[in-house]
TORTI-402133 format. One record per residue (C-alpha): x, y negated, z; residue in one letter; residue number from 1. Coordinates in nm, 2 decimals, decimal comma. Example, Ala and Ser with C-alpha at 12.3 -4.5 7.8 and 13.67 -1.06 7.14 Angstrom:
2
VEXTI;1,23;0,45;0,78;A;1
VEXTI;1,37;0,11;0,71;S;2
This chain:
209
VEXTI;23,17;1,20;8,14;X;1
VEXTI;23,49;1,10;8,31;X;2
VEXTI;23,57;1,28;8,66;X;3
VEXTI;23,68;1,06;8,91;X;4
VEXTI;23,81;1,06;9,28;X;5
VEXTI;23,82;0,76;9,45;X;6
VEXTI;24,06;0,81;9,79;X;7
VEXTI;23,99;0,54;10,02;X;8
VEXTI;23,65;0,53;9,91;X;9
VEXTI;23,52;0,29;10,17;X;10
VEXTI;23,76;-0,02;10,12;X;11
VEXTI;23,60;-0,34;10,01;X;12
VEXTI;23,79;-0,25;9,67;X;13
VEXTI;23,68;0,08;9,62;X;14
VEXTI;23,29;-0,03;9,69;X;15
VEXTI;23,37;-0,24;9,39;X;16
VEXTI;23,51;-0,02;9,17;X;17
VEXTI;23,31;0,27;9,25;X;18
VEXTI;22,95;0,07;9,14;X;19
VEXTI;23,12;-0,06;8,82;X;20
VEXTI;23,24;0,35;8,73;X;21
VEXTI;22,92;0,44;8,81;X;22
VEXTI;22,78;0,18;8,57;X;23
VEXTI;22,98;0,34;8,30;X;24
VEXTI;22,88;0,73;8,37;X;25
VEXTI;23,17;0,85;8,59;X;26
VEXTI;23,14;1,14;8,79;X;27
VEXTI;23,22;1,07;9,10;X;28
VEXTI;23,40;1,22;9,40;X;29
VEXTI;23,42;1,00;9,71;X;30
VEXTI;23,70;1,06;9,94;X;31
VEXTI;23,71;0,90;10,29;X;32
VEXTI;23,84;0,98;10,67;X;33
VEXTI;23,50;0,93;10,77;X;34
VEXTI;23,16;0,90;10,57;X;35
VEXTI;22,96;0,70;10,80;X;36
VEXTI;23,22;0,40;10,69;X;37
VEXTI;23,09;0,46;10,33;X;38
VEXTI;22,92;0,17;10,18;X;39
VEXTI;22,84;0,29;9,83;X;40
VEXTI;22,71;0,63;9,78;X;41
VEXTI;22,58;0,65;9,40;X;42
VEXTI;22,30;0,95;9,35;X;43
VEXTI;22,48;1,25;9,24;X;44
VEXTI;22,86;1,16;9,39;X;45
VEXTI;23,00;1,42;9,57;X;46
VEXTI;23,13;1,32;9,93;X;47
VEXTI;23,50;1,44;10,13;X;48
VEXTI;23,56;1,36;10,43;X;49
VEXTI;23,91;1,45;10,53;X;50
VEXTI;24,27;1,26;10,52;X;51
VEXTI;24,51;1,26;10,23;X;52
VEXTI;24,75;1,44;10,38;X;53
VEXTI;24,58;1,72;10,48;X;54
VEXTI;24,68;1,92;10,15;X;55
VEXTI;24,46;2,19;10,13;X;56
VEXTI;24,16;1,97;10,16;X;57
VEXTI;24,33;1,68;9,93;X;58
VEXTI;24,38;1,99;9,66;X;59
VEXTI;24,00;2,11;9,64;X;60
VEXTI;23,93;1,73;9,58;X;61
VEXTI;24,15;1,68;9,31;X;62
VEXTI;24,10;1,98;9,12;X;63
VEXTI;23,92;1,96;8,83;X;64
VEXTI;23,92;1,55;8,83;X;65
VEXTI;24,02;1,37;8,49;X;66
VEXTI;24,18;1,05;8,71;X;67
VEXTI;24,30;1,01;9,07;X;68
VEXTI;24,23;0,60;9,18;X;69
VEXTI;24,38;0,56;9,53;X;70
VEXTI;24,31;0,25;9,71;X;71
VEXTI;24,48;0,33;10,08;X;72
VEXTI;24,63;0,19;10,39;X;73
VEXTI;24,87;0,36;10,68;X;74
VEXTI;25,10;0,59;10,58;X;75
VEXTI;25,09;0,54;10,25;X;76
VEXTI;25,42;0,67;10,16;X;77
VEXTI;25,35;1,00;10,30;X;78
VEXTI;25,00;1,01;10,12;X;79
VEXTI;25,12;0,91;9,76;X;80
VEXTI;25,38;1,20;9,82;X;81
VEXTI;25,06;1,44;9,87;X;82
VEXTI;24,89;1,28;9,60;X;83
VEXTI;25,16;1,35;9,37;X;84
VEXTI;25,27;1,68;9,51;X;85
VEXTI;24,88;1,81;9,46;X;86
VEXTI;24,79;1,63;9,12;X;87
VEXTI;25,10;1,79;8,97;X;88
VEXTI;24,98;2,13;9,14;X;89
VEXTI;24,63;2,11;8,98;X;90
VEXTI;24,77;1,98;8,65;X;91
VEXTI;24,58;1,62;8,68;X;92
VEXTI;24,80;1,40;8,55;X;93
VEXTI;24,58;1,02;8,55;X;94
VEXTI;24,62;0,82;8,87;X;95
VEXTI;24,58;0,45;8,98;X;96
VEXTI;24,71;0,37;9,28;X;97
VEXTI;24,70;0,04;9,44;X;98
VEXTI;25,01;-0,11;9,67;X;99
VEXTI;25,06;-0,46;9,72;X;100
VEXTI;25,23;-0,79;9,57;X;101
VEXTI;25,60;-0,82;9,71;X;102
VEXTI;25,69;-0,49;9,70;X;103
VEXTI;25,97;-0,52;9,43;X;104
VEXTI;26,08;-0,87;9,57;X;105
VEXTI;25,93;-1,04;9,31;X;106
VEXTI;25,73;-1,28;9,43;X;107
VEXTI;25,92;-1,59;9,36;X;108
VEXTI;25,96;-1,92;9,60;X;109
VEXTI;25,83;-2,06;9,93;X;110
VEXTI;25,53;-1,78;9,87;X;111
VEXTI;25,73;-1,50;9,82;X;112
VEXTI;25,88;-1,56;10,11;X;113
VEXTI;25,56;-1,64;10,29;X;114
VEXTI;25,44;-1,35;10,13;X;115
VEXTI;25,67;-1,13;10,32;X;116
VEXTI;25,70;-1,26;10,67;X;117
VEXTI;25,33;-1,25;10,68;X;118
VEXTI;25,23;-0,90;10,58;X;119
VEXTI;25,59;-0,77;10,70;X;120
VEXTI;25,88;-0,63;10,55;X;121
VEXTI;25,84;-0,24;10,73;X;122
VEXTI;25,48;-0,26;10,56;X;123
VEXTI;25,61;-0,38;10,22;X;124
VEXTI;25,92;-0,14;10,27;X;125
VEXTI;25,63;0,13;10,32;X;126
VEXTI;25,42;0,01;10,04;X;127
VEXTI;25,76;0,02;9,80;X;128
VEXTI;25,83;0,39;9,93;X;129
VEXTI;25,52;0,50;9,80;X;130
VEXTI;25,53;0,34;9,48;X;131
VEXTI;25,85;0,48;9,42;X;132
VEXTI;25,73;0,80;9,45;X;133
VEXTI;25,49;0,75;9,19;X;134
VEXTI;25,73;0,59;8,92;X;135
VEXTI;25,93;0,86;9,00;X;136
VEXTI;25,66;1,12;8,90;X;137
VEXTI;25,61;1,29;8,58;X;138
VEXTI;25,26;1,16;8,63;X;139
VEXTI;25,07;0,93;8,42;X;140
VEXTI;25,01;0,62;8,66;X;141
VEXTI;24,93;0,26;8,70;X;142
VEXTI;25,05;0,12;9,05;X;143
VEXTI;24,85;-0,20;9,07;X;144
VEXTI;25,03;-0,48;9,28;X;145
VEXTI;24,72;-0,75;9,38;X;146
VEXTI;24,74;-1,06;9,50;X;147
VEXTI;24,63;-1,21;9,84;X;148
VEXTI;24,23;-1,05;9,78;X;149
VEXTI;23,94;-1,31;9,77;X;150
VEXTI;23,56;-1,20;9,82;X;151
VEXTI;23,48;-1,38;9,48;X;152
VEXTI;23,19;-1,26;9,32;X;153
VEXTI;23,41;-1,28;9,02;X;154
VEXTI;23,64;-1,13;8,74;X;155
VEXTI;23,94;-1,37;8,66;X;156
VEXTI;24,29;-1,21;8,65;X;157
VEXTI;24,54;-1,21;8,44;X;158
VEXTI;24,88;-0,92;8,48;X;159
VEXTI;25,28;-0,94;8,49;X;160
VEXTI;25,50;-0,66;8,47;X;161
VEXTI;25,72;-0,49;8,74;X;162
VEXTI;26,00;-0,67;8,60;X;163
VEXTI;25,85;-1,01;8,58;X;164
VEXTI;25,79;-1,28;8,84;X;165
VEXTI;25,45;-1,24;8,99;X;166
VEXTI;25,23;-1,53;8,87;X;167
VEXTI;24,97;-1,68;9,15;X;168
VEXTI;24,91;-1,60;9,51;X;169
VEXTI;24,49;-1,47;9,49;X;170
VEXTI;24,26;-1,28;9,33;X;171
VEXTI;23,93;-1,10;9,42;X;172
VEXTI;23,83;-0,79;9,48;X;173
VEXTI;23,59;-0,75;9,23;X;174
VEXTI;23,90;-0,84;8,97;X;175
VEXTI;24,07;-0,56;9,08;X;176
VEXTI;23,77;-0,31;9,08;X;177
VEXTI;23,70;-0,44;8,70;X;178
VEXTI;24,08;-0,33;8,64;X;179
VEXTI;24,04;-0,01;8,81;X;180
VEXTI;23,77;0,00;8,59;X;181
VEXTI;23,88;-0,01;8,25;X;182
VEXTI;24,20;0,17;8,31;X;183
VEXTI;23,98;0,48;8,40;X;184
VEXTI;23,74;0,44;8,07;X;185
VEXTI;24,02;0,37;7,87;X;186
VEXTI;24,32;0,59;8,04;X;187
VEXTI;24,56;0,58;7,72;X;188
VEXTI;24,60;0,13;7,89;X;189
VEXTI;24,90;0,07;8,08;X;190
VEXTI;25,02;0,44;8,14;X;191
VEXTI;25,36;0,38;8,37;X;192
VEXTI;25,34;0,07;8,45;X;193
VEXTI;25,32;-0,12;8,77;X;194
VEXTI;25,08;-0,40;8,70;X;195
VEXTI;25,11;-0,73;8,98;X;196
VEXTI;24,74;-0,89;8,93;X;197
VEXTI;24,63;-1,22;8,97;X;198
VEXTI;24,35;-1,48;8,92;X;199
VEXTI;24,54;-1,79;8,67;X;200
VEXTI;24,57;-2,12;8,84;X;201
VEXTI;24,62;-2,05;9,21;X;202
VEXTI;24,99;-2,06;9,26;X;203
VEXTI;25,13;-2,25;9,56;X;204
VEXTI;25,32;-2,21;9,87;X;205
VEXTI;24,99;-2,05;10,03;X;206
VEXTI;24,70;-1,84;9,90;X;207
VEXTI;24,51;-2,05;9,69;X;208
VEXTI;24,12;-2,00;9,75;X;209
């Protein structure tokens, strides 16, 4: 069975994604900065409490894992470089980590513009630090750039490349999860990429619900 650790562990995301790789067998460890905020806690998954840049404690979480999924918020450039600095410590080389849409200006027209005077350009300028750390790993990763996130109980999304203009302005979080998903049951799909994901049909000026 695949070995997972889910950082972030209680995002809505995450609470996705952790059912479905549960549904498939994964072994699961749950990493949050506090358990109580943990909605899903299958039988059997092991439980961290502790922040991702505390290294000692991020280290005995990782070792040992088959894939790293990391689904965070804050200071994420500081995290991703303890994510990557331990991974490559522990010889884990699978991660999926989730920024944000915008981060790589390419978020065309009225939305992309939209897009980053609403969530901000010091948070997308964090967001594109980290992911730069990633790419510029030796690791094999997926950075997953979503769209504006929906609660649709729902799996409709369809991907562009880093170098392509992102296509729609939502998506749910259950698409993402299902992403999350296969890329850990089938982690030879989309190694070094950086993935924007969207559900077809909703482009516009605005988020599209």
């Amino acid at each position: 069975m695949t070995k997972v650790l889910v950082l972030g562990a209680s995002g809505q995301i995450a609470s996705w994604a952790i059912k479905m790789l549960d549904e498939q067998g994964a072994t699961l460890t749950l990493f949050a900065r506090k358990k109580s905020r943990l909605g899903v806690v299958p039988p059997g998954a092991t439980v961290i409490e502790g922040d991702t840049t505390d290294r000692s404690v991020l280290a005995k979480a990782v070792r040992g894992q088959d894939v790293v999924y990391a689904n965070l918020s804050g200071n994420i450039d500081e995290q991703a470089r303890a994510i990557v600095d331990v991974m490559k410590a522990e010889g884990v080389q699978r991660l999926v980590f989730v920024t944000a849409l915008g981060i790589h200006n390419e978020v065309p027209g009225e939305f992309g513009r939209w897009n980053r005077a609403t969530i901000g350009a010091s948070t997308l300028d964090t967001y594109a630090a980290a992911s730069d750390v990633i790419e510029t790993s030796s690791l094999a990763y997926t950075v997953l750039r979503p769209a504006w996130l929906s609660d649709a109980d729902e799996v409709d999304y369809e991907l562009t490349q880093r170098d392509e203009p992102f296509k729609g302005t939502t998506v749910s979080r259950k698409s993402v999860a299902a992403l999350v998903t296969e890329i850990v049951t089938r982690p030879e799909k989309h190694q070094r990429e950086s993935l924007g994901v969207n559900k077809p049909g909703t482009e516009g000026d605005r988020p599209n619900w």
